[in-house]
MDTraj code that builds the backbone (N, CA, C; nanometers):
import mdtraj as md
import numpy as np

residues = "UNK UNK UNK UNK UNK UNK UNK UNK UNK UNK UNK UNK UNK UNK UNK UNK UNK UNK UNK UNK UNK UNK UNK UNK UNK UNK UNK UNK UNK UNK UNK UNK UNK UNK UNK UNK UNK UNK UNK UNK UNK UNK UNK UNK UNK UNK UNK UNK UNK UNK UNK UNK UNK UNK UNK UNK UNK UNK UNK UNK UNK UNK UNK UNK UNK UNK UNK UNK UNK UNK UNK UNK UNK UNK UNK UNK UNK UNK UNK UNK UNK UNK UNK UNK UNK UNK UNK UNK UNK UNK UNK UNK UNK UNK UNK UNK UNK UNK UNK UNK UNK UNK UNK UNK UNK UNK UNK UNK UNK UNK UNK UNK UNK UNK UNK UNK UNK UNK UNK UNK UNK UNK UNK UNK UNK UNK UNK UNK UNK UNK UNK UNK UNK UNK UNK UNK UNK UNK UNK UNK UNK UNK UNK UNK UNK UNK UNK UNK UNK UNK UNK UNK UNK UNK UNK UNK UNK UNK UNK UNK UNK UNK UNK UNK UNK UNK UNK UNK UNK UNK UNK UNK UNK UNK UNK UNK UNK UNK UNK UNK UNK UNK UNK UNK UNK UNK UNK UNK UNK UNK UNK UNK UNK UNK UNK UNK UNK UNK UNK UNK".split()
xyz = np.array([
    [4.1464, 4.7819, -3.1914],
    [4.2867, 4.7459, -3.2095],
    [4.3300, 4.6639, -3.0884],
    [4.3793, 4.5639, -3.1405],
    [4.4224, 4.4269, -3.0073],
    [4.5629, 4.4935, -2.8902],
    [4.5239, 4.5332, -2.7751],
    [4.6486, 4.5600, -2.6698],
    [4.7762, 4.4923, -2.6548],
    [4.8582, 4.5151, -2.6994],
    [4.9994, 4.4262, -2.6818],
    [5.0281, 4.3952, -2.5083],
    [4.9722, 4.5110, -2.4633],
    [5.0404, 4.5087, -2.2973],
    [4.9694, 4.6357, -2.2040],
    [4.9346, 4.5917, -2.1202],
    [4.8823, 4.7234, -2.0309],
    [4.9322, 4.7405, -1.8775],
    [4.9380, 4.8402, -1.8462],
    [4.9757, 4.8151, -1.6564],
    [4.8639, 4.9427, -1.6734],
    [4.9073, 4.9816, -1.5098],
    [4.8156, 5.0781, -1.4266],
    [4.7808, 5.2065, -1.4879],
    [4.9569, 5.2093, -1.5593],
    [5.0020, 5.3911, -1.6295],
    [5.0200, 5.3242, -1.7669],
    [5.0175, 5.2456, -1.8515],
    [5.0564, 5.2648, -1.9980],
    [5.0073, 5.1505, -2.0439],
    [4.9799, 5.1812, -2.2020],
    [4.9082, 5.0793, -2.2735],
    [5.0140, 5.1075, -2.4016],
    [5.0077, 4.9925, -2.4139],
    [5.0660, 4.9770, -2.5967],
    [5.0140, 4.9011, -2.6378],
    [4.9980, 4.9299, -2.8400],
    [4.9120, 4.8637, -2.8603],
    [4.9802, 4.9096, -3.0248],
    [4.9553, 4.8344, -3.1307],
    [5.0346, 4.8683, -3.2308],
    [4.9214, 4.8867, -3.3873],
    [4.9427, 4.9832, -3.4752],
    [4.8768, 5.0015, -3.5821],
    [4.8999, 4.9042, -3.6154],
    [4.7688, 4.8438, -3.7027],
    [4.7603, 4.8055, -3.8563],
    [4.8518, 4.8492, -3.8987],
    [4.8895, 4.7891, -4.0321],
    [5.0015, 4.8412, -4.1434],
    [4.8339, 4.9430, -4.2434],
    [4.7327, 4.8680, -4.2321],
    [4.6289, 4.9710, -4.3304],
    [4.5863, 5.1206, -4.2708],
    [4.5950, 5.1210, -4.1153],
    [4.5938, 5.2589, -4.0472],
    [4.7313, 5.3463, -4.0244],
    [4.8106, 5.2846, -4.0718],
    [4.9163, 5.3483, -4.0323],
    [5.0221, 5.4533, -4.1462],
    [4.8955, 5.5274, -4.1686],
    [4.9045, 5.6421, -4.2427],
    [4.8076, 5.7560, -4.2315],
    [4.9161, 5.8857, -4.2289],
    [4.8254, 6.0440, -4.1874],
    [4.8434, 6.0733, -4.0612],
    [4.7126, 6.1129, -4.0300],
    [4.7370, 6.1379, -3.8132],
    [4.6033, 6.0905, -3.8011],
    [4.5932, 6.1235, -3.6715],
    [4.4451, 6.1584, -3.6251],
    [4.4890, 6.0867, -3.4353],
    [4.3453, 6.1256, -3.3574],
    [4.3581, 6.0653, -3.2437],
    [4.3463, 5.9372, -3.1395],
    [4.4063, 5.8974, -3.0673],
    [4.3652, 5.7764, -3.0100],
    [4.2526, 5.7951, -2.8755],
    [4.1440, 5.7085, -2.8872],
    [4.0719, 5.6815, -2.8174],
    [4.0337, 5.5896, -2.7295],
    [4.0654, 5.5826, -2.5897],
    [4.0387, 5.4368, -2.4913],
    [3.9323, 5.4523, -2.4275],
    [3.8429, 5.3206, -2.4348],
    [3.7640, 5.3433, -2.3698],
    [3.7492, 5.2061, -2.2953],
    [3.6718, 5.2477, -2.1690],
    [3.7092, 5.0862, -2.0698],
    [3.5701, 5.1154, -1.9614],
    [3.5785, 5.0319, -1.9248],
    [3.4223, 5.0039, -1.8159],
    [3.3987, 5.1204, -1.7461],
    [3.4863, 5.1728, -1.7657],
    [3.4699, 5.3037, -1.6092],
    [3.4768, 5.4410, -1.6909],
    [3.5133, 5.4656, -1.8421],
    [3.4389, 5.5092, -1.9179],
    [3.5970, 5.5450, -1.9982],
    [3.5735, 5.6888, -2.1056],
    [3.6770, 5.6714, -2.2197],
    [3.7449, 5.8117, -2.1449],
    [3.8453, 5.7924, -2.2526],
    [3.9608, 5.9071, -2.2690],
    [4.0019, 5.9365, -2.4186],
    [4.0236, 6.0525, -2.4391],
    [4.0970, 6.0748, -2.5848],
    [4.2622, 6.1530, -2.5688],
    [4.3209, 6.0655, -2.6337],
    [4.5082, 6.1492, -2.5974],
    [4.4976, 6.2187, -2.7027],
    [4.6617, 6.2507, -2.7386],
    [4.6635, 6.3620, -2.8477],
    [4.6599, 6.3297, -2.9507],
    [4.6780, 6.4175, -3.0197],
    [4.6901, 6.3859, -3.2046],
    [4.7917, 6.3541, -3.2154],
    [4.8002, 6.2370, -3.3007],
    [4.9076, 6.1331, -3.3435],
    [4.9550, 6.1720, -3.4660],
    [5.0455, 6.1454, -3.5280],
    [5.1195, 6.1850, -3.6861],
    [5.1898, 6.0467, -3.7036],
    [5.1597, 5.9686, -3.8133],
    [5.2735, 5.8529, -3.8094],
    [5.3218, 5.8816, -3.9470],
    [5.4761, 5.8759, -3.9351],
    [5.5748, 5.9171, -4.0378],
    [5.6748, 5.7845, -4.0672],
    [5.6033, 5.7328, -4.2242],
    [5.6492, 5.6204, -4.2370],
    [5.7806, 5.6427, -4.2903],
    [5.8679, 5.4823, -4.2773],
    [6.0177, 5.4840, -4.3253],
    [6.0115, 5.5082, -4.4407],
    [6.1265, 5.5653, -4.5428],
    [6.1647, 5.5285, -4.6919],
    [6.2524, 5.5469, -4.6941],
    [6.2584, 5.4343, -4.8024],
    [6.3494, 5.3222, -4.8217],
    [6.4040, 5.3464, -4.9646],
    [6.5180, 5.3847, -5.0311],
    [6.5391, 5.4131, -5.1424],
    [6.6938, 5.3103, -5.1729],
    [6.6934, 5.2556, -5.2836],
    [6.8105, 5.1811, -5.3612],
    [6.8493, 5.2435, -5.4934],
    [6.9982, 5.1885, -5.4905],
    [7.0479, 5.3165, -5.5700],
    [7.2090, 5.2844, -5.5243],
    [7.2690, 5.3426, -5.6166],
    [7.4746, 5.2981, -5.5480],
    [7.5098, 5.4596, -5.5390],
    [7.5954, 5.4568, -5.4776],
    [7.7037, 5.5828, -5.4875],
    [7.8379, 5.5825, -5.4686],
    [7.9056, 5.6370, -5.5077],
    [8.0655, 5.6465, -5.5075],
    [8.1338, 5.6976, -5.3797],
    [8.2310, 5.6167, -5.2570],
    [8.2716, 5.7119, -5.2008],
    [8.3360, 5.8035, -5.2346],
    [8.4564, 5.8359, -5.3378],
    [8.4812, 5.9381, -5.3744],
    [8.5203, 6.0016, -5.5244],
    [8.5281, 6.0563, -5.5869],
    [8.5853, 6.0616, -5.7394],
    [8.6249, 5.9293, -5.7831],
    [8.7313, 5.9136, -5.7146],
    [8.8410, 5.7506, -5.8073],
    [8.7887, 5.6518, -5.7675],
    [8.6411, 5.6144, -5.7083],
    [8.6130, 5.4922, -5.6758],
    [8.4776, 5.4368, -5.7479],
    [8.5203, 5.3041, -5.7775],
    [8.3489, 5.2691, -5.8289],
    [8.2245, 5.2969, -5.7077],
    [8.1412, 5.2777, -5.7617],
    [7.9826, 5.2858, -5.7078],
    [7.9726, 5.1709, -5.6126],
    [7.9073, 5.1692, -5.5158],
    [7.9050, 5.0593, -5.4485],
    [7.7049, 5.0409, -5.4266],
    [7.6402, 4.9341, -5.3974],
    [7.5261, 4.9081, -5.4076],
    [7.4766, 4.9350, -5.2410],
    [7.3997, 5.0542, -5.2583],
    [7.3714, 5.1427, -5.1493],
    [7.2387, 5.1042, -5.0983],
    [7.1455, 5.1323, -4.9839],
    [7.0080, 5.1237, -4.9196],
    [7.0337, 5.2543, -4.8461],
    [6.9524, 5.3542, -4.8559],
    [6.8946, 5.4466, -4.7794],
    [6.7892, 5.4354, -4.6962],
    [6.7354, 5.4267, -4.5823],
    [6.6217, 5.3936, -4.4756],
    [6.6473, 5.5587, -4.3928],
    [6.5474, 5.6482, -4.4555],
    [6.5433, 5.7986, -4.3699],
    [6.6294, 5.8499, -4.4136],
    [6.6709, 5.8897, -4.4927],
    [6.8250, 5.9525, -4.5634],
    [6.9130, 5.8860, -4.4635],
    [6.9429, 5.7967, -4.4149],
    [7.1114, 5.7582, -4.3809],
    [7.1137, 5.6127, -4.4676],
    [7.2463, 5.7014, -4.5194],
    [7.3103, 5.5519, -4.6431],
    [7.3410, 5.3893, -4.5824],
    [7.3740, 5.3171, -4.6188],
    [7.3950, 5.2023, -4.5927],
    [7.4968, 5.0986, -4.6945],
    [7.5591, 5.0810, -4.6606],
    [7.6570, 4.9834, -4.7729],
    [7.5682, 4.9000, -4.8035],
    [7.5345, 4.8224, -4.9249],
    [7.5018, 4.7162, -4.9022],
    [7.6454, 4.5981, -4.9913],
    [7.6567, 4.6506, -5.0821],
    [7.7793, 4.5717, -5.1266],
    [7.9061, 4.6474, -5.2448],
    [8.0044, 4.6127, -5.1957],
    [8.1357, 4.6987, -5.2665],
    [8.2326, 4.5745, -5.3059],
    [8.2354, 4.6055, -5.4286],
    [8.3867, 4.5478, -5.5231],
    [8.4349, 4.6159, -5.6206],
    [8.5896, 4.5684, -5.5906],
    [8.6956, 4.6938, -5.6867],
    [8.6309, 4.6898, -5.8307],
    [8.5077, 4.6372, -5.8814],
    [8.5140, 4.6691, -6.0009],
    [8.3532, 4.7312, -5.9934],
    [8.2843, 4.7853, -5.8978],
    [8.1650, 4.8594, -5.8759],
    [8.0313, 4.7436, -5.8696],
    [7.8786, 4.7922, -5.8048],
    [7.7975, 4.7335, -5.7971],
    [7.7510, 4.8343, -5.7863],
    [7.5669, 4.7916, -5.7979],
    [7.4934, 4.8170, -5.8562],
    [7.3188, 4.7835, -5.7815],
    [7.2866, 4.8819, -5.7114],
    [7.1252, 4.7757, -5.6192],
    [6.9905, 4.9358, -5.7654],
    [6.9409, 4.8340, -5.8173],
    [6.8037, 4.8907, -5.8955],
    [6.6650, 4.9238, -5.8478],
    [6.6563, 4.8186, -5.7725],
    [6.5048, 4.7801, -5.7290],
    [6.5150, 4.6978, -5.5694],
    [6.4032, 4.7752, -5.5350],
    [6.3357, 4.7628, -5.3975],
    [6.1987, 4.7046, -5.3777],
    [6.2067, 4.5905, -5.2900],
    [6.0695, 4.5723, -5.2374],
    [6.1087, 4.5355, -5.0657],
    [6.0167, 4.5705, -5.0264],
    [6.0163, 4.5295, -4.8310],
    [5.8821, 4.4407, -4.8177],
    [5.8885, 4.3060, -4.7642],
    [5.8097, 4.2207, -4.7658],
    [5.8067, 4.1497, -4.6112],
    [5.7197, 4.2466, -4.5412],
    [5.7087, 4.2008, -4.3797],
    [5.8418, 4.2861, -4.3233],
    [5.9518, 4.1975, -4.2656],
    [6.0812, 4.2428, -4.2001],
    [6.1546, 4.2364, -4.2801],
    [6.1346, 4.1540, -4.4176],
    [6.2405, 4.1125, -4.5219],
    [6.2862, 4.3105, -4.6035],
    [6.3980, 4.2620, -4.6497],
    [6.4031, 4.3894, -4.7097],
    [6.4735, 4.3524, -4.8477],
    [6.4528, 4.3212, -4.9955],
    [6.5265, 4.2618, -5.1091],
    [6.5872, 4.3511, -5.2142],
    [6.6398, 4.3711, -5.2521],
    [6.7515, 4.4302, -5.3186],
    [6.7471, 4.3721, -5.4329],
    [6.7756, 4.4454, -5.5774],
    [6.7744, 4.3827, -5.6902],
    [6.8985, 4.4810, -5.7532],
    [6.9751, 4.4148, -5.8231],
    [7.0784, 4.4666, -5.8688],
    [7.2496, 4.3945, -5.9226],
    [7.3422, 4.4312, -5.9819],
    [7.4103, 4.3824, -6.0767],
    [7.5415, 4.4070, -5.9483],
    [7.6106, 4.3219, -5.9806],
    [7.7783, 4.3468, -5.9314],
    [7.8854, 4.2965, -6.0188],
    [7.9929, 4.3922, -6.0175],
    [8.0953, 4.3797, -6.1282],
    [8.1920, 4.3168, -6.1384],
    [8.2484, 4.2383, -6.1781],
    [8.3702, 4.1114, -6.1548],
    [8.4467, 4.1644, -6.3231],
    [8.4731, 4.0251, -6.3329],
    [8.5253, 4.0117, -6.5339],
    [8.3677, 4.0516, -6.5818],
    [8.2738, 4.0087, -6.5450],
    [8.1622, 4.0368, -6.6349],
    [8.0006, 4.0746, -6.5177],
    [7.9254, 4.1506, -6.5841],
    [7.8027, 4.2328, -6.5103],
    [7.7403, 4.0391, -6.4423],
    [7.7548, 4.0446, -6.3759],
    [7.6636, 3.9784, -6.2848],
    [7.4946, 3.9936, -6.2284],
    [7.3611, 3.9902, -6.2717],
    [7.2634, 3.9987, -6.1750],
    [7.2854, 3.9507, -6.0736],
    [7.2070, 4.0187, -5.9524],
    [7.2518, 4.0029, -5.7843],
    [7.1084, 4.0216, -5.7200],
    [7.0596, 3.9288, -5.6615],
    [6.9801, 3.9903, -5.5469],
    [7.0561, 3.9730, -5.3866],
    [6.9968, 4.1015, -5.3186],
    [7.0465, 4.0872, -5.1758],
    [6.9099, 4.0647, -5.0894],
    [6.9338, 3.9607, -4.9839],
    [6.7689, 4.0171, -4.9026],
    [6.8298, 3.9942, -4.7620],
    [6.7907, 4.1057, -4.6899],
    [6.8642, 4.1633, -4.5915],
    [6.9747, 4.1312, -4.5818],
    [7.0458, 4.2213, -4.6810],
    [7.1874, 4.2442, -4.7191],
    [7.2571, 4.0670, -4.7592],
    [7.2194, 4.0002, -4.7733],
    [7.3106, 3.8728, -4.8039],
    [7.2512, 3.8728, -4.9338],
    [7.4238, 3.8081, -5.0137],
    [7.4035, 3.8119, -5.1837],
    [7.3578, 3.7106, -5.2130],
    [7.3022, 3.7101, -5.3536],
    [7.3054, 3.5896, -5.3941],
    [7.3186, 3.6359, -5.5432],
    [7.4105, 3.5902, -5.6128],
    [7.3903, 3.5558, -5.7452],
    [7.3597, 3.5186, -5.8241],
    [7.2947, 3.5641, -5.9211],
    [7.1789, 3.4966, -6.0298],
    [7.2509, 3.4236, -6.1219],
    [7.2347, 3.2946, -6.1344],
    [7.3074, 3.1988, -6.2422],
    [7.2906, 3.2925, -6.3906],
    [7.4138, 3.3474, -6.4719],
    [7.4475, 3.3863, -6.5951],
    [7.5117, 3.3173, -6.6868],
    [7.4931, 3.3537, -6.7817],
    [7.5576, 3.3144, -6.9398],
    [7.7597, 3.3539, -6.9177],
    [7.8264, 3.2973, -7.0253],
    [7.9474, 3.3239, -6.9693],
    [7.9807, 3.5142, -7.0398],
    [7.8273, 3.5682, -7.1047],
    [7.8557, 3.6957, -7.1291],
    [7.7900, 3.7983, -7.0568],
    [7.7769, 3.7344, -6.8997],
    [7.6792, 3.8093, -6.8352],
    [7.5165, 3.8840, -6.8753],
    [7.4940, 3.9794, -6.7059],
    [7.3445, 4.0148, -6.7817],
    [7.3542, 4.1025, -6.7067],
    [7.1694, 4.1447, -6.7179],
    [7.1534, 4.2623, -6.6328],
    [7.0332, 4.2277, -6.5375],
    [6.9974, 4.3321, -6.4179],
    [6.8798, 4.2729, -6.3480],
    [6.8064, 4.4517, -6.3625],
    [6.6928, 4.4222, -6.3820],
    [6.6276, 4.5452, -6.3759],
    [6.5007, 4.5718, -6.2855],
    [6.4470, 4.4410, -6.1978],
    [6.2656, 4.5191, -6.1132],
    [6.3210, 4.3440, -6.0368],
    [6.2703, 4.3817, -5.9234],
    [6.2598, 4.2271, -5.8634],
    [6.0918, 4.2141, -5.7772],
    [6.0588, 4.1435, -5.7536],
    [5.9321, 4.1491, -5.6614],
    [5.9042, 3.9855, -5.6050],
    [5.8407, 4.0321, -5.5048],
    [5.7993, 3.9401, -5.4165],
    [5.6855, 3.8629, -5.3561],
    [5.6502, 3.7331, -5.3963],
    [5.5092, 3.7068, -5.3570],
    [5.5351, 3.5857, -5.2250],
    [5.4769, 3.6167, -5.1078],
    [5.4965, 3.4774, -5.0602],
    [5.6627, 3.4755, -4.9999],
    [5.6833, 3.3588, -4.9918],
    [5.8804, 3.3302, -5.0214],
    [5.8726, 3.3144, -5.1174],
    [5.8728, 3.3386, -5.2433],
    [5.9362, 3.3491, -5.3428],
    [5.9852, 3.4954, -5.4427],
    [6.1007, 3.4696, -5.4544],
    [6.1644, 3.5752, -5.4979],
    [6.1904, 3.6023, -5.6582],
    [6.1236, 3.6976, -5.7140],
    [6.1262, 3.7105, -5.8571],
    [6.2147, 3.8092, -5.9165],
    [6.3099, 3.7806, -6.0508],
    [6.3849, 3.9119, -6.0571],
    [6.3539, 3.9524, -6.2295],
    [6.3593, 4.0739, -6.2944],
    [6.3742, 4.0250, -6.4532],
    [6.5063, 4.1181, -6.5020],
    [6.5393, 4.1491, -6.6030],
    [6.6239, 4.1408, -6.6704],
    [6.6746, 4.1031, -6.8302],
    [6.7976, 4.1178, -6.8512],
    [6.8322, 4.0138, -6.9659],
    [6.9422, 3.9468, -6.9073],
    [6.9946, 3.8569, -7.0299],
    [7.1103, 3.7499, -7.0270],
    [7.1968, 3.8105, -7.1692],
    [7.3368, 3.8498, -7.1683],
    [7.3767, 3.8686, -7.2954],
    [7.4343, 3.7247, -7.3440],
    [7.4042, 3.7008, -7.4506],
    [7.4637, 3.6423, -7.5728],
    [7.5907, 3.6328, -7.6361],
    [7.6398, 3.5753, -7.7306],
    [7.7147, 3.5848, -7.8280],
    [7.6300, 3.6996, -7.9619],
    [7.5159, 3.6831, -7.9470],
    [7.4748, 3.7367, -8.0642],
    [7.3375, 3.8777, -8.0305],
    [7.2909, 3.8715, -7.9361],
    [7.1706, 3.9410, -7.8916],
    [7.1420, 3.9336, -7.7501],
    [7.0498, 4.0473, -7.6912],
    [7.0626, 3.9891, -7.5611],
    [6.9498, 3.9611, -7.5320],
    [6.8682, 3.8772, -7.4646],
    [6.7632, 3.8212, -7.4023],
    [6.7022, 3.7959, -7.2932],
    [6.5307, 3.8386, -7.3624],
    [6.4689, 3.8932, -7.1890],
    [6.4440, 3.7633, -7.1211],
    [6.5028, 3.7805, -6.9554],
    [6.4780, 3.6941, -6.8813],
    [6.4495, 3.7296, -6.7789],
    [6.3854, 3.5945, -6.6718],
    [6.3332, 3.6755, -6.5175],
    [6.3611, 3.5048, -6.4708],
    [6.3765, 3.5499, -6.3717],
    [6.4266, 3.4333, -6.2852],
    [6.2755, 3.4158, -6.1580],
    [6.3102, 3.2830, -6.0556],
    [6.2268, 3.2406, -5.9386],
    [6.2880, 3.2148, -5.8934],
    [6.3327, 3.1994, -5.7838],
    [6.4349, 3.1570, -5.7299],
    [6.5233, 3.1324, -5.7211],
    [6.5860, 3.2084, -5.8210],
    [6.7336, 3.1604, -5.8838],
    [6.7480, 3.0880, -6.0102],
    [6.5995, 3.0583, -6.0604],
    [6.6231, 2.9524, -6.1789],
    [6.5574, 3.0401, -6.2853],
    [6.7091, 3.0462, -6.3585],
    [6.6006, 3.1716, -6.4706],
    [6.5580, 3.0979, -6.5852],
    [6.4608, 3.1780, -6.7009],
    [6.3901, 3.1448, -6.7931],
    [6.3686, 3.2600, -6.8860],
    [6.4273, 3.2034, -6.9786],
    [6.4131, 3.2734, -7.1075],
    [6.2925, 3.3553, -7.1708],
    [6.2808, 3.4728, -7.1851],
    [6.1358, 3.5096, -7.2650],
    [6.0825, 3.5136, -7.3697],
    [6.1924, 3.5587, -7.4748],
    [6.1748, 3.5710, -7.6041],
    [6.3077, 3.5275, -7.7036],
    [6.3215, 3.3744, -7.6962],
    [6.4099, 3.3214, -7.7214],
    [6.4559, 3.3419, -7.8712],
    [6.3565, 3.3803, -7.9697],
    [6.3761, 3.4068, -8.0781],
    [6.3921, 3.5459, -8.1611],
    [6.4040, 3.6338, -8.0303],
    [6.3498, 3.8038, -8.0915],
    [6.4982, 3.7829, -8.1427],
    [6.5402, 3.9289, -8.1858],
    [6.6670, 3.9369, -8.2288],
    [6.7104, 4.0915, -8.1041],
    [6.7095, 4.0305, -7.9947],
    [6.7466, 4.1512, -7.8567],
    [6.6193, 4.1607, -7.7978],
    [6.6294, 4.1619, -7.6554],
    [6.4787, 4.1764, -7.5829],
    [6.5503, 4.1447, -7.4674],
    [6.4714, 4.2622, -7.3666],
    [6.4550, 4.2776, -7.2166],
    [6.3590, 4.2841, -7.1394],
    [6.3529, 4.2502, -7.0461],
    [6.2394, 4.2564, -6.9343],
    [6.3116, 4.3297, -6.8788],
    [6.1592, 4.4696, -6.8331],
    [6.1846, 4.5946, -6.7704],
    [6.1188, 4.5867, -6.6128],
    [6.0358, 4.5163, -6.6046],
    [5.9491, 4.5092, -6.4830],
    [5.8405, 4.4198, -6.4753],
    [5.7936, 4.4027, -6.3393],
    [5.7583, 4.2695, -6.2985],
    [5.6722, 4.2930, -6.1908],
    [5.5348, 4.2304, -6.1854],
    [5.4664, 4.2204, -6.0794],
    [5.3672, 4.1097, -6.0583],
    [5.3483, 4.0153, -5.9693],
    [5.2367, 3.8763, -5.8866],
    [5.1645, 3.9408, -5.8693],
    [5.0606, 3.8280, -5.9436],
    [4.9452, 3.8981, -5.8871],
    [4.8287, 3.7536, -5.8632],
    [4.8727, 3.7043, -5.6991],
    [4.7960, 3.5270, -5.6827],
    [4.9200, 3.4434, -5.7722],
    [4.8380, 3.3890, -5.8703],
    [4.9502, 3.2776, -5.9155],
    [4.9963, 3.3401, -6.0636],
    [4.9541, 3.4818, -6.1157],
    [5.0080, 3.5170, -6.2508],
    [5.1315, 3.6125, -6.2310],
    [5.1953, 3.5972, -6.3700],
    [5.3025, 3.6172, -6.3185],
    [5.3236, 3.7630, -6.4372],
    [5.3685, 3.9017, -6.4442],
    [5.3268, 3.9739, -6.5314],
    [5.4242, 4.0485, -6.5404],
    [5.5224, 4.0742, -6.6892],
    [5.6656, 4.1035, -6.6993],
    [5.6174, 4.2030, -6.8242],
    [5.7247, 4.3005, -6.7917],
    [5.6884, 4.4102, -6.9043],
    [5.7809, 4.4167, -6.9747],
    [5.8493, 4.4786, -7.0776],
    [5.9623, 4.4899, -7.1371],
    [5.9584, 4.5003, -7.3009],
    [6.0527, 4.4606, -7.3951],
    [6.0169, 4.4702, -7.5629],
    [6.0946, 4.3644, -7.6419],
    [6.0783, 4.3535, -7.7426],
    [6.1412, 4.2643, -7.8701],
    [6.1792, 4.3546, -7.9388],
    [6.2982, 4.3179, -7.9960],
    [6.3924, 4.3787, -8.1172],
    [6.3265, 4.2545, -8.2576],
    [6.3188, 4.3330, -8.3766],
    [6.2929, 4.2458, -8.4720],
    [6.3587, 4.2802, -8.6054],
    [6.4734, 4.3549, -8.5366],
    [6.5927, 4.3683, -8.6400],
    [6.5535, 4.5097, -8.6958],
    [6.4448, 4.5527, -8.7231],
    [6.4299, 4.6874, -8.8182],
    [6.3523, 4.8207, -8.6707],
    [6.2648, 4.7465, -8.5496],
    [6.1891, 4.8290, -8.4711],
    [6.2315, 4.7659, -8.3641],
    [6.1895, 4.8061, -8.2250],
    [6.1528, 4.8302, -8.1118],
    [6.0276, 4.7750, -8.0493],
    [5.9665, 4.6710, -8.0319],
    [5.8349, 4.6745, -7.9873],
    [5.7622, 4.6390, -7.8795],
    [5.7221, 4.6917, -7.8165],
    [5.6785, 4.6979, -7.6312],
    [5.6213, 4.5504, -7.6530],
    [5.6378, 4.5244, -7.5458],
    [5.5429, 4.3482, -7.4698],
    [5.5412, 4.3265, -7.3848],
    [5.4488, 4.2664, -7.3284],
    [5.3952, 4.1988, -7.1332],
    [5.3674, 4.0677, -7.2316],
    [5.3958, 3.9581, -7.1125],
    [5.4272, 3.8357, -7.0696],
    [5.3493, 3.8223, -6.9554],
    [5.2734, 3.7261, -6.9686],
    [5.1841, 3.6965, -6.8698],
    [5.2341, 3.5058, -6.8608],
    [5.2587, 3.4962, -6.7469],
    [5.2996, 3.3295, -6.6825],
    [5.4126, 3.2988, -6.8058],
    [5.5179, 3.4042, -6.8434],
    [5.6029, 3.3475, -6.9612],
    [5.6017, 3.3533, -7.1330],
    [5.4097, 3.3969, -7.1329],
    [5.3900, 3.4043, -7.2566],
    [5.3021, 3.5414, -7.3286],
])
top = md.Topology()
chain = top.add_chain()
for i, resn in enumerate(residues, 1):
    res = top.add_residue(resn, chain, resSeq=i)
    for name in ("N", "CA", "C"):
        top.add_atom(name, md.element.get_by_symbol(name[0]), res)
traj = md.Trajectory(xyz[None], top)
């Protein structure tokens, strides 16, 4: 493991993100020979999204937990909404809806909004994920007539199943350059599960 810094009395030196789970001990060893310190325990952060109400008469506001202490992430008099979590390096992204005249999709990444371009009957956002800089969200878009599964890149969304009669995208994961969305089609009489791979 590469030394960040050493003097006479102290060494630091920082885990891998792949070792940096469980315990066990550290071992130095140097020309003049080794040492073993104590047993180590590393107790990683979590990170949970999710809204809560400050009190009875108030909407929900779109919350981040890091160690059980809450965190605002965004409040309006008509409630919001954070679904989905990913942490990508220092980045931390937020997936989730905020409430105006109509449901808005929202991503936040470290806490700044951004709004997902909608229909004038709003939508919903349901899994977001992250490859790279680029930021993926899915969802639907409501209609005049049905609502429809969509997932956005950067802000530029795209339709999935333009012809079902109702369909959502439930979740979403990169994998290199494919792109893999889960969710279902309505076909007026059933229900029927589908993945989308690059859209199709």
């Amino acid at each position: 493991i590469p030394v960040e810094s050493a003097t006479a009395t102290t060494l630091t030196i920082k885990l891998p993100s792949l070792l940096a789970t469980g315990s066990g001990t550290i071992e130095v060893k140097t020309g003049n020979g080794k040492i073993t310190g104590p047993k180590l325990t590393y107790v990683p952060d979590i990170f949970i999204a999710g809204s809560e109400a400050p009190d009875f008469n108030s909407e929900d506001v779109a919350t981040l937990w890091k160690n059980d202490t809450a965190q605002t992430v965004f409040a309006s008099t008509y409630g919001a909404y954070a679904k989905s979590i990913v942490l990508n390096g220092s980045d931390i992204v937020l997936g989730g809806m905020k409430y105006t005249s109509l449901v808005t999709p929202t991503i936040w990444k470290n806490g700044v909004l951004s709004a997902l371009p909608v229909a004038a009957e709003g939508g919903n956002l349901n899994a977001v994920a992250v490859s790279g800089n680029d930021i993926y969200a899915v969802g639907y878009l409501n209609t005049t007539t049905y609502s429809k599964a969509t997932y956005w890149k950067n802000g530029t969304s795209y339709t999935l199943a333009p012809n079902a009669l109702g369909s959502e995208a439930r979740a979403i994961a990169v994998s290199g350059n494919d792109v893999y969305i889960a969710g279902y089609e309505t076909d007026g009489n059933r229900t029927i599960p589908k993945y989308y791979r690059n859209g199709t």
